[in-house]
C-alpha positions in Angstrom: 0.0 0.0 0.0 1.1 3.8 -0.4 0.7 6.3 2.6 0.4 10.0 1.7 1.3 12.7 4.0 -0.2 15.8 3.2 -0.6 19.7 4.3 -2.4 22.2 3.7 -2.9 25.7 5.3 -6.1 25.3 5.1 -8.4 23.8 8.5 -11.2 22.8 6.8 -12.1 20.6 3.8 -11.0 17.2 2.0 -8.5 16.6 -0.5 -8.9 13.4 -3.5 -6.0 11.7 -4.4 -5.5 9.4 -7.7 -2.5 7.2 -7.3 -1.1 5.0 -10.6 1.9 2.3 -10.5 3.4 1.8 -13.7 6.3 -1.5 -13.6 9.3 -0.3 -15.9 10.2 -4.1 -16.8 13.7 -4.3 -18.4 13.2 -4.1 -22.0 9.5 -3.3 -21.9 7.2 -0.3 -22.6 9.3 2.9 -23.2 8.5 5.6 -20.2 7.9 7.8 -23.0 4.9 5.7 -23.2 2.9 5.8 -20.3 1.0 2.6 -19.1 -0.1 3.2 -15.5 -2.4 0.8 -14.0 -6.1 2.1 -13.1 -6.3 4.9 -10.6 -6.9 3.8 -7.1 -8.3 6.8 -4.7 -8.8 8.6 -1.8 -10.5 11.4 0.1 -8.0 12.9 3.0 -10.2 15.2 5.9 -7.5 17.9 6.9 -6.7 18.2 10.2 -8.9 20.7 12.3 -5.8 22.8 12.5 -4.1 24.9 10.0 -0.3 23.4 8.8 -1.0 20.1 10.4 -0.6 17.1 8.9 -3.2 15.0 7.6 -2.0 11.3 5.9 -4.2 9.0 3.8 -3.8 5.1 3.2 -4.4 3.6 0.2 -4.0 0.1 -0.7 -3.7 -1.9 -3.7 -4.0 -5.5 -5.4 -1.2 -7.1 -6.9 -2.9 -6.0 -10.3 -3.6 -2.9 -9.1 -0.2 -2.1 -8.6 0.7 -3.5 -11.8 2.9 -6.0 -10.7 5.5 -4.8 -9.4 7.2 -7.2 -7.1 9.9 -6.5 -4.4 13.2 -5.5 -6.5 11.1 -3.9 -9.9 11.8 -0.3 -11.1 8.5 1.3 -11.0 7.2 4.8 -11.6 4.8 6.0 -9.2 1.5 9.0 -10.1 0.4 10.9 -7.6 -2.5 13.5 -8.7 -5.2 15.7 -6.5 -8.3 15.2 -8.5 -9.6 19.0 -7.7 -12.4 18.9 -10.0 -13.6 15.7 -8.2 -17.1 16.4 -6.1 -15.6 14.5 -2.6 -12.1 17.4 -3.0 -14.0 20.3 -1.0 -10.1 21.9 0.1 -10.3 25.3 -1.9 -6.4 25.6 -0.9 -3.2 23.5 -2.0 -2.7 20.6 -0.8 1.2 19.7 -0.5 2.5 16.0 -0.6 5.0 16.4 1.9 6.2 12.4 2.0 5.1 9.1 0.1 5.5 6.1 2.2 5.5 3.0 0.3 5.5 -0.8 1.6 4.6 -4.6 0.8 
């Protein structure tokens, strides 16, 4: 799964995350080709407090993370989907650390 650890100096709202693996096999797709998996997502609440932060777990299939298996070169998206309904944060949202484990 992926932990995202987030600020925003905003107190009050909800932020929606998209995240993408994409598995950069030796010899396989050129990165100048993308071929991220499906989007998996998530909503983050802000803290109540301005400048604190706020993280957001998100976990994925095998598939899901398009295989990539302890060892693999990968490439990793990270996108706020603003324009999404549940994102309610009318303020930035900074990734401030991406936490990822098996």
């Amino acid at each position: 799964g992926a932990t995202l650890t987030m600020l925003s100096v905003r107190h009050t709202g909800a932020a929606r995350w998209d995240v993408q693996w994409e598995r950069l096999a030796p010899g396989g797709t050129s990165i100048a080709n993308d071929s991220f998996a499906a989007a998996q997502s998530a909503t983050t609440t802000v803290n109540g407090n301005a400048n604190v932060v706020t993280r957001t777990s998100i976990t994925f299939t095998q598939a899901q993370a398009d295989a990539v298996a302890a060892g693999d070169a990968f490439r990793l998206r990270v996108i706020r989907d603003a324009n999404h309904a549940d994102d309610t944060l009318a303020a930035d949202a900074l990734v401030l650390r991406l936490k990822v484990r098996q």
